[in-house]
C-alpha positions in Angstrom: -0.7 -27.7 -3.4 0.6 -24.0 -4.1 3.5 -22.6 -2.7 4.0 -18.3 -2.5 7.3 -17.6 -5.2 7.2 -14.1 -4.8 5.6 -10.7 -3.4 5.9 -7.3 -4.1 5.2 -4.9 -1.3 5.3 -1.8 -3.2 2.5 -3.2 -5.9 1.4 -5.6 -3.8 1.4 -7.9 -6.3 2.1 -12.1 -5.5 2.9 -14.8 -7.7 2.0 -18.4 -6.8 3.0 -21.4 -8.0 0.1 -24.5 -8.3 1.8 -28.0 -8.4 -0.6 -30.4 -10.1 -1.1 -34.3 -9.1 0.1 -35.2 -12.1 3.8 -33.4 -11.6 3.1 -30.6 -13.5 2.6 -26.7 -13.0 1.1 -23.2 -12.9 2.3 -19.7 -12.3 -0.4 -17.5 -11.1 -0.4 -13.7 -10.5 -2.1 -12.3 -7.9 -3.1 -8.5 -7.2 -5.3 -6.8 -5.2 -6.3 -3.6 -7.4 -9.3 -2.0 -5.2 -6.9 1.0 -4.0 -5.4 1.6 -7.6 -9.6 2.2 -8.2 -10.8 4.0 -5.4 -7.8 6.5 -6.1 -8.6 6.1 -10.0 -12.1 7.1 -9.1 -11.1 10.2 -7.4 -9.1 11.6 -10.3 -11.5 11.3 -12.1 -14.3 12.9 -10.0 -11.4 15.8 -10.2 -10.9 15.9 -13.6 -12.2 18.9 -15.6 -12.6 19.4 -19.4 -10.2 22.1 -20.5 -8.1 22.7 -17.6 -5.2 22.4 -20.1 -6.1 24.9 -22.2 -4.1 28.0 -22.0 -1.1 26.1 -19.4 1.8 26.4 -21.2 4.0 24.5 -19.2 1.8 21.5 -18.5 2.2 19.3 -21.4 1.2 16.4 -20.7 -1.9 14.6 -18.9 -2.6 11.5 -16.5 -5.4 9.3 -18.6 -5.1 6.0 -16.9 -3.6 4.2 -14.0 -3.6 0.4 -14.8 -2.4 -2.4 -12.4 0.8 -4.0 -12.9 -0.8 -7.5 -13.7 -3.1 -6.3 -16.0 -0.6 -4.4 -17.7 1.4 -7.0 -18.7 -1.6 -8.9 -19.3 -2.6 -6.8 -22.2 0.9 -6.2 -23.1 1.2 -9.3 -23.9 -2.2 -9.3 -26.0 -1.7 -5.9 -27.8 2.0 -4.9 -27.7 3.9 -1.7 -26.9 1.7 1.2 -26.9 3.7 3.5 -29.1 3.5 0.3 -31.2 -0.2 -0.5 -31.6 -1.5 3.0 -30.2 -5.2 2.5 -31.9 -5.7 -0.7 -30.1 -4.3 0.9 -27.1 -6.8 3.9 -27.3 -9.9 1.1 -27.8 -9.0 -0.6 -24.9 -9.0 2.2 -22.3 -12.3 3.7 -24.1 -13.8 0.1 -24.1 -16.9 0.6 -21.0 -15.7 -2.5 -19.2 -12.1 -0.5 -18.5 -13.4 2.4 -17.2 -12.0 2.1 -13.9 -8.3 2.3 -15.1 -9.3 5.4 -16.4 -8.6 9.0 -14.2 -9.6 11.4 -16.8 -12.8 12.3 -18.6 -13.6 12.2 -22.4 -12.6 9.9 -25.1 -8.4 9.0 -25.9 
């Protein structure tokens, strides 16, 4: 049996909980991330190289746009970014991760 503990309309994230026959229990986190890609996908097709160069005021840039679930997934895995920035960086540039990503190039 599993019973809905919470939802998030503004992520749209759920969490359920799974009640085994032998009394015990799971917590599973649900999300439906095919929006965060499709818009992921379109900043990307928008991004070009170099568009910083010579904008003074813009000073920072939009690289990735990962779901709330995952994110804490590989938070848990790898740590605070400013913490562990390398493994950070190999993560977004590893191929199967490419659809969090919204700008072009390597981080």
């Amino acid at each position: 049996m599993k019973k809905l503990v919470k939802r998030d309309e503004s992520t749209g994230v759920e969490t359920w909980c799974h009640f085994d026959s032998d009394g015990g229990f799971t917590f599973e986190t649900v999300q439906n991330v095919d929006s965060i890609i499709k818009n992921n996908k379109a900043e990307a097709n928008e991004y070009r190289a170099g568009s910083m160069i010579g904008n003074t005021q813009n000073h920072r840039q939009k690289v990735a746009d990962i779901p709330v679930s995952v994110y804490y997934e590989v938070l848990e895995r790898l740590g605070n970014p400013k913490d562990n920035p390398v493994e950070w960086r190999r993560w977004l540039n590893d191929y199967d991760n490419r659809f969090f990503r919204t700008g072009g190039g390597t981080i």
